[in-house]
C-alpha positions as CSV (number, residue, x, y, z in Angstrom):
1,X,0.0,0.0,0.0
2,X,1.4,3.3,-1.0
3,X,1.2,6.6,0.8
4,X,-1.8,7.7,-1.2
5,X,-4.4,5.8,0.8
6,X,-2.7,6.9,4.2
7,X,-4.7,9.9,5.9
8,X,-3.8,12.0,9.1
9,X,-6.8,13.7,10.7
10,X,-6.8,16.2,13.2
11,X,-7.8,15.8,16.2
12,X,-7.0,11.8,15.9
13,X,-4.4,9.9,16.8
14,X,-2.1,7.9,14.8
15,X,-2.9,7.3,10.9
16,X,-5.8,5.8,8.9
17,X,-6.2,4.2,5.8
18,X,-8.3,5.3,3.3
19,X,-11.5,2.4,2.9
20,X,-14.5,3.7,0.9
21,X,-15.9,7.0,0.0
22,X,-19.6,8.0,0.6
23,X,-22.1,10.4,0.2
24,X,-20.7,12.7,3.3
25,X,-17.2,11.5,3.3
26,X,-15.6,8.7,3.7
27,X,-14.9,5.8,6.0
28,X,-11.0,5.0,7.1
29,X,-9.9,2.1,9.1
30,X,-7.4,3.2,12.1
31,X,-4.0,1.6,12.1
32,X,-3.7,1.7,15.4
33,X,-6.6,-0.8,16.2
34,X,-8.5,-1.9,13.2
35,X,-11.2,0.4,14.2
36,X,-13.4,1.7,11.0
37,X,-14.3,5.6,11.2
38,X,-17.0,7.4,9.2
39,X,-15.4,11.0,8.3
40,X,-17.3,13.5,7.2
41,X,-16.0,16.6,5.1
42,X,-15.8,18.9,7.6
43,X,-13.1,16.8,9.0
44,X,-9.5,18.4,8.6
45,X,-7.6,15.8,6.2
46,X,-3.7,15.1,5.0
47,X,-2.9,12.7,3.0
48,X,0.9,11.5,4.0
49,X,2.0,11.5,0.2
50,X,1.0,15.3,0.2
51,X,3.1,16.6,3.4
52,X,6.2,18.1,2.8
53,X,8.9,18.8,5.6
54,X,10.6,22.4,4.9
55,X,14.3,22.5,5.0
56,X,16.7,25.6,4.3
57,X,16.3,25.4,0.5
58,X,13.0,23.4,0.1
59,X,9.9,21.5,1.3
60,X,11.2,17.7,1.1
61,X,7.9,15.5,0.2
62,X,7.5,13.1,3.5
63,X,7.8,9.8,1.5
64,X,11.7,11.0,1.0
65,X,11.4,11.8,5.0
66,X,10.3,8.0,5.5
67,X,12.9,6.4,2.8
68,X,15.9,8.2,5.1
69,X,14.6,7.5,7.8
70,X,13.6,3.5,6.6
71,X,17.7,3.3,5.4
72,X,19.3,4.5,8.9
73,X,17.4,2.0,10.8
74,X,17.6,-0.6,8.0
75,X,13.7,-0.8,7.8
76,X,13.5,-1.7,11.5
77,X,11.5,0.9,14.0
78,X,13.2,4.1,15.5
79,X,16.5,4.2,17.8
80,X,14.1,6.8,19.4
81,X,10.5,6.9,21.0
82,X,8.0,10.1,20.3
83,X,7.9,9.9,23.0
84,X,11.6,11.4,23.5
85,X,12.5,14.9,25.2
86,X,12.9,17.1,22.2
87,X,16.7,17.7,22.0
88,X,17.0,14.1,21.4
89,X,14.4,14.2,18.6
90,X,15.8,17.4,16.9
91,X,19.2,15.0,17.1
92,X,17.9,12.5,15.8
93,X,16.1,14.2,13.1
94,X,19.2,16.4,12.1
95,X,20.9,13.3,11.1
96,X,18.1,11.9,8.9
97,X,17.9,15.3,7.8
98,X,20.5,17.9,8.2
99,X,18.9,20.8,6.6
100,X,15.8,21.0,7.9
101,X,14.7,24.6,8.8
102,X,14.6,24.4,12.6
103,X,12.2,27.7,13.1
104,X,9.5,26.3,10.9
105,X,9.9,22.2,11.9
106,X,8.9,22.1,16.0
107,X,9.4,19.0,18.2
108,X,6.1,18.3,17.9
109,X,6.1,17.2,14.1
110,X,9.3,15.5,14.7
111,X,7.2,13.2,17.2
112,X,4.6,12.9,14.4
113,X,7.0,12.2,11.9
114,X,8.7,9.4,14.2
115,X,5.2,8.2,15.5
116,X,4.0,7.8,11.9
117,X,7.1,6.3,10.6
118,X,7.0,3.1,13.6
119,X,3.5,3.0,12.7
120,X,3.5,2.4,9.2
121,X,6.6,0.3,9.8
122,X,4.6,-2.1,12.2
123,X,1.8,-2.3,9.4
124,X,3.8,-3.4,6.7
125,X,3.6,-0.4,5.0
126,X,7.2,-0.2,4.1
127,X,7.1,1.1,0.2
128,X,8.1,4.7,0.1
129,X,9.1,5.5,-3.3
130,X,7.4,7.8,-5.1
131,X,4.5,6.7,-7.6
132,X,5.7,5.8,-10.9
133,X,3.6,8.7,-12.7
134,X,5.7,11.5,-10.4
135,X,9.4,10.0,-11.6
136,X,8.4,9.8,-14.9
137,X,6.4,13.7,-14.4
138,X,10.1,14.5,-12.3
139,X,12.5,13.4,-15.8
140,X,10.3,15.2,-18.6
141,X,11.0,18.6,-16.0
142,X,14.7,17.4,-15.9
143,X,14.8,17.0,-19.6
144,X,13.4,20.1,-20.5
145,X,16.0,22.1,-17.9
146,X,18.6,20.5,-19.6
147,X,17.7,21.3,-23.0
């Protein structure tokens, strides 16, 4: 399962996948429990493939976030908890990430990012490359700059 089908929404923890739409929303299944969840549009909705992280000189797309982080720990969980005091996590992030802009990332998406990472990790939810439409979208733009 890619990215695409994985939601965050506020107010709720941990992540859900995406099940069904319907006529007022749609229903997700939590990945925490199993549990199934009828959200409705007024519900405020991310889908991971379309958060970024911002660094000095860009935003870096999360799935990119996940690979680094999947290649440190060699697709195992976390050397750290969320649960961590914040130094830790913004040392831990730094080396997954070295850039990262540290006024607009706080400790608390670095717990999100970590917490969502162990999650997806524990689900089997281990594919993080981009969809194959984007890479091929990503080399016509590289081809034309080149040209």
């Amino acid at each position: 399962m890619s990215l695409d089908k994985i939601l965050a929404i506020s107010g709720k923890p941990g992540l859900y996948k995406l099940m069904t739409q319907t006529r007022t929303g749609f229903v997700a299944e939590s990945l925490i429990d199993g549990k199934k969840l009828s959200v409705g549009l007024r519900n405020n909705v991310s889908l991971l493939s379309e958060i970024a992280i911002y660094t000095l000189t860009e935003e870096v797309p999360l799935r990119e976030v996940f690979q680094k982080i999947k290649e440190k720990e060699e697709g195992k969980n976390t050397s750290v908890s969320h649960k961590d005091d914040k130094d830790t996590l913004e040392e831990y992030f730094f080396e997954i990430l070295p850039d990262y802009d540290e006024d607009r990332v706080y400790a608390s998406d670095i717990k999100k990012v970590i917490q969502w990472y162990n999650l997806l990790i524990n689900n089997g939810i281990t594919d993080f490359s981009a969809p194959e439409n984007e890479e091929a979208e990503e080399t016509v733009e590289q081809d034309s700059e080149e040209k």
